[in-house]
The first five atom37 places (N, CA, C, CB, O) and aatype in JSON, in Angstrom:
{
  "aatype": [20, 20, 20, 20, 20, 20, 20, 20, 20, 20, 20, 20, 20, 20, 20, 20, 20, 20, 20, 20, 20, 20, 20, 20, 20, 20, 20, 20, 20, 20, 20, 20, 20, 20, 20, 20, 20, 20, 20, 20, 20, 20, 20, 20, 20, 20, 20, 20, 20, 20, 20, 20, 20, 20, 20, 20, 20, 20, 20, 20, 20, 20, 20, 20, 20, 20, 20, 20, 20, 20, 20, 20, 20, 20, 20, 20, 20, 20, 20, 20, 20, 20, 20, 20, 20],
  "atom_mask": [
    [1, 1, 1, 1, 1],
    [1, 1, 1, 1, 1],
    [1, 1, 1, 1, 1],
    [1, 1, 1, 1, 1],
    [1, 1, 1, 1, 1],
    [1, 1, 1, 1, 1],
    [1, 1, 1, 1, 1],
    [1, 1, 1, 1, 1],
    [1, 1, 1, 1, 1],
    [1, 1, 1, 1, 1],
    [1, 1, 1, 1, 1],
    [1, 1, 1, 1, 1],
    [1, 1, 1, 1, 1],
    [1, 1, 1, 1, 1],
    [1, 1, 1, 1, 1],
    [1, 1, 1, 1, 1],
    [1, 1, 1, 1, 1],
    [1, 1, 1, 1, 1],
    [1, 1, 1, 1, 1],
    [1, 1, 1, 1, 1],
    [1, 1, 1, 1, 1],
    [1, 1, 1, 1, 1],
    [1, 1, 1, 1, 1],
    [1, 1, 1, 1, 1],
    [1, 1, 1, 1, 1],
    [1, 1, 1, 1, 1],
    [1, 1, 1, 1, 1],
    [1, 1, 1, 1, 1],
    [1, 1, 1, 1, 1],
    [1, 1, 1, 1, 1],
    [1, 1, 1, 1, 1],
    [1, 1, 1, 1, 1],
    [1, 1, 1, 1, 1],
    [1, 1, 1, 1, 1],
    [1, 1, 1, 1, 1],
    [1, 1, 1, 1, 1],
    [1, 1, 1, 1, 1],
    [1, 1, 1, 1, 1],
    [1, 1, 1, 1, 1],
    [1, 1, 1, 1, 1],
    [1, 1, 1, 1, 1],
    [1, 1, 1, 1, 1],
    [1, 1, 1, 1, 1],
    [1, 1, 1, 1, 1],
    [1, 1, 1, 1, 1],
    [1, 1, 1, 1, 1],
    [1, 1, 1, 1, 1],
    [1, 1, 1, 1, 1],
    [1, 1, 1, 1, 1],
    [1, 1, 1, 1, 1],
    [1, 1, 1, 1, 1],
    [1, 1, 1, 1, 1],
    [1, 1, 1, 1, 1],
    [1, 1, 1, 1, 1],
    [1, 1, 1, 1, 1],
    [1, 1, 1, 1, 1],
    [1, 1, 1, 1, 1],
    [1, 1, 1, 1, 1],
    [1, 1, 1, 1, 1],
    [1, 1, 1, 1, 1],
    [1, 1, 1, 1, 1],
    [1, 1, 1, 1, 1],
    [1, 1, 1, 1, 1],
    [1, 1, 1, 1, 1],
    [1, 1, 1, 1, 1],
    [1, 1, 1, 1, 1],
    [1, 1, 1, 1, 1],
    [1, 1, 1, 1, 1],
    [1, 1, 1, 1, 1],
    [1, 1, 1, 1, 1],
    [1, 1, 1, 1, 1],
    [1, 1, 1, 1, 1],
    [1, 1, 1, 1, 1],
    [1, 1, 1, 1, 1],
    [1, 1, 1, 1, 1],
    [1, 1, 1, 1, 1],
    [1, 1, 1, 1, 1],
    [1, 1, 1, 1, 1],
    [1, 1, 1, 1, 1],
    [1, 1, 1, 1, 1],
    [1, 1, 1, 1, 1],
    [1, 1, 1, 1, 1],
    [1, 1, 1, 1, 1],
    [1, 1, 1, 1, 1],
    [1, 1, 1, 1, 1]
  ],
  "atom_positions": [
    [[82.24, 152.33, 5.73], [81.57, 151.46, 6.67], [80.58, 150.54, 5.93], [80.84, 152.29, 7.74], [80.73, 149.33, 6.04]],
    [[79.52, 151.07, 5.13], [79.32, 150.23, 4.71], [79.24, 149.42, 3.14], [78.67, 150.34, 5.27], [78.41, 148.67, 2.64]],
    [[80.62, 150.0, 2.65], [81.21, 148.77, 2.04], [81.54, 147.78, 2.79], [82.26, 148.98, 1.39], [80.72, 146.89, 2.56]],
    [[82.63, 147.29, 3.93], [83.32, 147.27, 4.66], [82.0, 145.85, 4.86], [83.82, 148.68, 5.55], [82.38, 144.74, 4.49]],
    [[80.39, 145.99, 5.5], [79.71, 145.71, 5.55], [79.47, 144.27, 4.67], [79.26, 146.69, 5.52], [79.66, 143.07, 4.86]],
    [[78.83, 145.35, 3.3], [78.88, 144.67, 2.45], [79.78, 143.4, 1.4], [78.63, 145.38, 2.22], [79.43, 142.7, 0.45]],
    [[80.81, 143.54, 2.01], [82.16, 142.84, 1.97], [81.94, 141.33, 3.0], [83.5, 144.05, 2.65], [82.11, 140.14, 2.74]],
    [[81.68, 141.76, 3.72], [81.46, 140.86, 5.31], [80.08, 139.93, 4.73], [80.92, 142.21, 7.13], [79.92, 138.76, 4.38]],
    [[79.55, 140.67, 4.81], [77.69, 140.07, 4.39], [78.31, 139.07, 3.02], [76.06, 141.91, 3.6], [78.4, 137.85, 3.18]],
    [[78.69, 139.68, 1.77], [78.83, 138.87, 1.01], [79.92, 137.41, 1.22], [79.07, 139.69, 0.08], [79.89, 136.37, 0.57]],
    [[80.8, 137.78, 2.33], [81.78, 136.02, 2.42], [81.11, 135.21, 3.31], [83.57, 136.0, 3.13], [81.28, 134.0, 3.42]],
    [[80.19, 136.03, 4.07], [79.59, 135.17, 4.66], [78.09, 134.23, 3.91], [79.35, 135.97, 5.83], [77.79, 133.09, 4.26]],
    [[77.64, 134.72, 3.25], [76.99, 134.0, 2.04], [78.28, 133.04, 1.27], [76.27, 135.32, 0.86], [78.56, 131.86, 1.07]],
    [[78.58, 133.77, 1.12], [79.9, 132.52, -0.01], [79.79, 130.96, 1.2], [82.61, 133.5, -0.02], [79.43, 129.79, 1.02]],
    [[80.3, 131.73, 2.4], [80.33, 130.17, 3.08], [79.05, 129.33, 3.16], [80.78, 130.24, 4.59], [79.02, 128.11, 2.99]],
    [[78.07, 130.08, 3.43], [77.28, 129.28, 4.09], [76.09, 128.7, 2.17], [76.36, 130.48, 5.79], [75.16, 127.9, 2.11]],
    [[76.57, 129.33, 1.28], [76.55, 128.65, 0.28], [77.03, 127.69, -0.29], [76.6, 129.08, -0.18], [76.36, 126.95, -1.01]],
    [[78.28, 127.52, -0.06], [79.2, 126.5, -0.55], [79.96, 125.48, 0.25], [80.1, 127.12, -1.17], [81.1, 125.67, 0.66]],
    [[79.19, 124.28, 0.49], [79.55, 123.37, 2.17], [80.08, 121.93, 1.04], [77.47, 122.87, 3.76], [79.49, 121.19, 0.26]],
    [[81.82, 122.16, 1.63], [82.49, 121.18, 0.44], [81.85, 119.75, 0.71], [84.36, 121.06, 0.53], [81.14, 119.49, 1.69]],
    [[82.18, 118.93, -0.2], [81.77, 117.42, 0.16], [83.0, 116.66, 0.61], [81.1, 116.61, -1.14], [83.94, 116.23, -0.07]],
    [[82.76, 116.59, 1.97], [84.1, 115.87, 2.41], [84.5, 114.43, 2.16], [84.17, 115.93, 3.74], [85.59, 113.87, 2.12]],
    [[82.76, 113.87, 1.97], [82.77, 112.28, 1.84], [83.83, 112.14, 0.22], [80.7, 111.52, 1.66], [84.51, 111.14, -0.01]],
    [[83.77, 113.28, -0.69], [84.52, 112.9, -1.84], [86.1, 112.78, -1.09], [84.34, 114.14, -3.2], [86.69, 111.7, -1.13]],
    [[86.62, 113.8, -0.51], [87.91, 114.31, -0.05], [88.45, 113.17, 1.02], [87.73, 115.88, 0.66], [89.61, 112.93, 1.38]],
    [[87.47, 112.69, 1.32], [87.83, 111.65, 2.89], [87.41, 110.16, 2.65], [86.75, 112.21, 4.48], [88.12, 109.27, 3.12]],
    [[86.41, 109.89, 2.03], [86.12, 109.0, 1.42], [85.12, 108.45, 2.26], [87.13, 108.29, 1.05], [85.14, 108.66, 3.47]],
    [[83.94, 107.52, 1.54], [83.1, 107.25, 2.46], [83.75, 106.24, 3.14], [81.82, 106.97, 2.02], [84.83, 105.75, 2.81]],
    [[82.93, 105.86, 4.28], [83.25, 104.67, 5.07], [84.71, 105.35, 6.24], [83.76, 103.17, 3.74], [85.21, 104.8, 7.22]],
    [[84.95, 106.34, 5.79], [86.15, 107.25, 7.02], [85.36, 107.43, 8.55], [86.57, 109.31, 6.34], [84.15, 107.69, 8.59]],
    [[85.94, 107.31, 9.44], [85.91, 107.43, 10.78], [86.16, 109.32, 10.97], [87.23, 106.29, 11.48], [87.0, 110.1, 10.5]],
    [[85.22, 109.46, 11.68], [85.06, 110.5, 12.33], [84.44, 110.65, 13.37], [84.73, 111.16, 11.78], [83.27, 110.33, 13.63]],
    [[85.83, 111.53, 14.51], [85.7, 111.59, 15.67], [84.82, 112.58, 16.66], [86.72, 111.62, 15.83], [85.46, 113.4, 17.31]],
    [[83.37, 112.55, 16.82], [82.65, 113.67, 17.49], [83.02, 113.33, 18.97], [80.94, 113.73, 17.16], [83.27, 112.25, 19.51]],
    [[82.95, 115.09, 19.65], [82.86, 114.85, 20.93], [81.63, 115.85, 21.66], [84.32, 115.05, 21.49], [81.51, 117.05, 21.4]],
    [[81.0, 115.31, 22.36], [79.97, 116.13, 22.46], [78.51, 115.93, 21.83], [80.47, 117.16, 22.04], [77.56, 116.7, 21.82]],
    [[78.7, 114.34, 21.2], [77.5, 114.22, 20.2], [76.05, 113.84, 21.04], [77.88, 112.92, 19.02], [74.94, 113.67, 20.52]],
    [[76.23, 113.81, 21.78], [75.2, 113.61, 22.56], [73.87, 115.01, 22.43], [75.96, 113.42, 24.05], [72.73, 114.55, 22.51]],
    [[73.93, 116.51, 22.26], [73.79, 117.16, 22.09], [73.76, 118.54, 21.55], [73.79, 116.82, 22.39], [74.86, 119.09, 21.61]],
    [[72.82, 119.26, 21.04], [73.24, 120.68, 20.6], [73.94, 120.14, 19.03], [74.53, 121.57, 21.91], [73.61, 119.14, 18.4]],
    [[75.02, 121.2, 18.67], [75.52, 121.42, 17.68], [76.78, 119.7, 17.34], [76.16, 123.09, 17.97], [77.23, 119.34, 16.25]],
    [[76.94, 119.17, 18.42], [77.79, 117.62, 18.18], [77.05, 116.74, 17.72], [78.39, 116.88, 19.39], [77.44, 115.87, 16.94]],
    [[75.76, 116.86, 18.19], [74.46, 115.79, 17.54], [74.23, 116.22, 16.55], [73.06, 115.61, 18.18], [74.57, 115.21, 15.93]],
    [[73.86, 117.05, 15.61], [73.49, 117.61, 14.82], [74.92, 117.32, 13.54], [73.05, 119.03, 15.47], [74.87, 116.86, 12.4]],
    [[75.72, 117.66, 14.09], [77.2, 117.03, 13.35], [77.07, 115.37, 13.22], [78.8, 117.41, 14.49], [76.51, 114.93, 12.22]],
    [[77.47, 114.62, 14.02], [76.8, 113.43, 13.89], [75.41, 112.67, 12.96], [76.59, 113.42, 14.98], [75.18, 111.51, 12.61]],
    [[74.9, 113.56, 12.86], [73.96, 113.07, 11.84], [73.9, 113.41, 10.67], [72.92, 113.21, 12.1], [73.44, 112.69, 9.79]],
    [[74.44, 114.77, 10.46], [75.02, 115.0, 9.56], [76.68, 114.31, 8.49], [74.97, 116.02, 10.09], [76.63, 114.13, 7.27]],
    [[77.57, 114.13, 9.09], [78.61, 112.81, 8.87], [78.11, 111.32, 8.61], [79.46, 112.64, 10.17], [78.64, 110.48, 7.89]],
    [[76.97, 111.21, 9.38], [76.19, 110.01, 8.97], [75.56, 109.99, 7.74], [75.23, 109.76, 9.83], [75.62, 109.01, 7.0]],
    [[75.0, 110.93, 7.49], [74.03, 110.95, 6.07], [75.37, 110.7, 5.03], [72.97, 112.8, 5.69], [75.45, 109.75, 4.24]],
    [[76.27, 111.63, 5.19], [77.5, 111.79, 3.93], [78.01, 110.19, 4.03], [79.1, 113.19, 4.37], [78.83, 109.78, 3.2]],
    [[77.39, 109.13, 5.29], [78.41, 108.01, 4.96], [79.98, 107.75, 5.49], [78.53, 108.13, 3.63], [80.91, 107.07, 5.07]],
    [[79.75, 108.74, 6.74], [80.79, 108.67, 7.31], [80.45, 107.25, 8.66], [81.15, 110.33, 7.78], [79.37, 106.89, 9.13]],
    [[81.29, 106.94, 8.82], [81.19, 106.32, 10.24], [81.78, 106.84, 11.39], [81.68, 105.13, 10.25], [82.98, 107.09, 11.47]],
    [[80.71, 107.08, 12.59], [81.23, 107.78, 13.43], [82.0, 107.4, 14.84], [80.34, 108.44, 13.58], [81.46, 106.38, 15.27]],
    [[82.87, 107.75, 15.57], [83.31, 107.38, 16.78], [82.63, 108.5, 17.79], [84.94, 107.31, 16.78], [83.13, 109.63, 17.81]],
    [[81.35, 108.15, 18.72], [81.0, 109.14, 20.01], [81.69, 109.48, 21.06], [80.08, 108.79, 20.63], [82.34, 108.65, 21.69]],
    [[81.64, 110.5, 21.32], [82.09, 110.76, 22.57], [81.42, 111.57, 23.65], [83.13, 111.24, 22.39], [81.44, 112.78, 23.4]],
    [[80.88, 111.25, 24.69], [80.16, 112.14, 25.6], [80.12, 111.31, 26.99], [78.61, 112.54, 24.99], [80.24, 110.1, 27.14]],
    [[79.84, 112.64, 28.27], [79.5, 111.99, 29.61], [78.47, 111.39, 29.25], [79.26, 112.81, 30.84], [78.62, 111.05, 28.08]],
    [[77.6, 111.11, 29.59], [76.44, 110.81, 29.81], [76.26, 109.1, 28.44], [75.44, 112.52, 29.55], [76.36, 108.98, 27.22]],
    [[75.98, 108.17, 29.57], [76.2, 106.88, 28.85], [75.07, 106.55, 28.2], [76.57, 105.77, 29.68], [75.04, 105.89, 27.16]],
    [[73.9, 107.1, 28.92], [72.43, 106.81, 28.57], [72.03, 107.85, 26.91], [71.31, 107.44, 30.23], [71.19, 107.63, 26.03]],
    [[72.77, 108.65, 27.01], [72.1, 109.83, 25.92], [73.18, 108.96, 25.33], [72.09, 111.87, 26.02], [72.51, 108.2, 24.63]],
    [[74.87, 108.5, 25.13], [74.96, 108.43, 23.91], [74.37, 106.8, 23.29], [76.47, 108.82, 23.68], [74.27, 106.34, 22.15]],
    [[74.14, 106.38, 24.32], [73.34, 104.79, 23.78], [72.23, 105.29, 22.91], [72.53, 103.67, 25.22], [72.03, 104.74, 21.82]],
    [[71.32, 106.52, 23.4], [70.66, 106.93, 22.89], [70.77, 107.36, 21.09], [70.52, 107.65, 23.76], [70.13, 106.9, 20.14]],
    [[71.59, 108.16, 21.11], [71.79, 108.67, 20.04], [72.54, 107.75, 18.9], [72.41, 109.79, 20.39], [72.74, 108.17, 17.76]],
    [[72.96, 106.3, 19.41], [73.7, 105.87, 18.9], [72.46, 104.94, 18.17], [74.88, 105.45, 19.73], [72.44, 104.63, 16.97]],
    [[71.69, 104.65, 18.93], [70.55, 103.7, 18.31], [69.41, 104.77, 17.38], [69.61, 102.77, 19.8], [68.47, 104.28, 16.76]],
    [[69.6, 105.8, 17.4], [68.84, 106.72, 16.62], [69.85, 106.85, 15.13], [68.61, 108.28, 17.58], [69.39, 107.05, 14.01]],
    [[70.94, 106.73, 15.39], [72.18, 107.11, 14.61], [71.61, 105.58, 13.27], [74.17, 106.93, 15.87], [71.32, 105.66, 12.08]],
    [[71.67, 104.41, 14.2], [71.49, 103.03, 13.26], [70.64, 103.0, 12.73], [71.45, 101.84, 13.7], [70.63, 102.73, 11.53]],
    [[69.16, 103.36, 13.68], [67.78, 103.45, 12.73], [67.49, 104.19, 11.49], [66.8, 103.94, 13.44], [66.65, 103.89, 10.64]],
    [[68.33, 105.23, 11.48], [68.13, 106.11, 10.31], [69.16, 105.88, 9.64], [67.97, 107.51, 10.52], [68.88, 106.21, 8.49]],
    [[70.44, 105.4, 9.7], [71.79, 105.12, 8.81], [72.18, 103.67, 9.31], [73.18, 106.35, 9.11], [73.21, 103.45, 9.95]],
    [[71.63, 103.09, 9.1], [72.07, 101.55, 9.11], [73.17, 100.97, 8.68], [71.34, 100.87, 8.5], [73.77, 100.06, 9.25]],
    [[73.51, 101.6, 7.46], [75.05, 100.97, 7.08], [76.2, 101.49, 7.96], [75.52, 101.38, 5.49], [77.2, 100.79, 8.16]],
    [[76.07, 102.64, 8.47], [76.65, 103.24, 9.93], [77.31, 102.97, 11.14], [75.97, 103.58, 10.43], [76.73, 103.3, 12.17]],
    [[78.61, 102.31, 11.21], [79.18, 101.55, 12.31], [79.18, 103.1, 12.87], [80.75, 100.45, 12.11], [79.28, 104.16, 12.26]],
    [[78.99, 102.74, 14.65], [79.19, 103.98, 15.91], [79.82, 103.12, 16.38], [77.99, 104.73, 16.94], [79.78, 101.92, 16.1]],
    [[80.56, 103.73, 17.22], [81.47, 103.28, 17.9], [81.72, 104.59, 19.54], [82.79, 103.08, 16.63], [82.38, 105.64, 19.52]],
    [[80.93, 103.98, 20.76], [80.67, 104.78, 21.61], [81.62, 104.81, 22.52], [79.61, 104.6, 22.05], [81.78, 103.66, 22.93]],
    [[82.51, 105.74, 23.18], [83.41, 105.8, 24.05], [82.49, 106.56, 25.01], [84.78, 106.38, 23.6], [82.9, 106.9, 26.12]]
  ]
}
């Protein structure tokens, strides 16, 4: 049991140590599609894809939060085309 444990505990360090660089693999300036960015864990993705230089496509109900997030998105990543559905 607790090897078994210790097995678990250690891949889960491996992951959360080692977060590939996609902007090399995908290239900057790639389109990526969030849905949900308006909030929680999709916003947080979104700004994150932004920093790496991704450009993002939004997606969420709510028209006011993603206008929102989209002009928060430019102020801090300016070279950053959004593109809000």
């Amino acid at each position: 049991m607790l090897k078994t444990g210790y097995k678990l505990l250690k891949n889960v360090l491996h992951l959360l140590k080692s977060t590939p660089d996609v902007s090399r693999r995908y290239g900057k300036g790639s389109y990526v599609l969030i849905t949900g960015s308006t909030d929680g864990i999709g916003k947080a993705l979104t700004f994150e894809f932004a920093k790496r230089g991704f450009n993002i496509v939004s997606v969420s109900r709510s028209a006011e939060k993603l206008e929102q997030t989209k002009n928060d998105i430019q102020s801090k990543f300016p070279e950053t085309k959004v593109v809000s559905i």
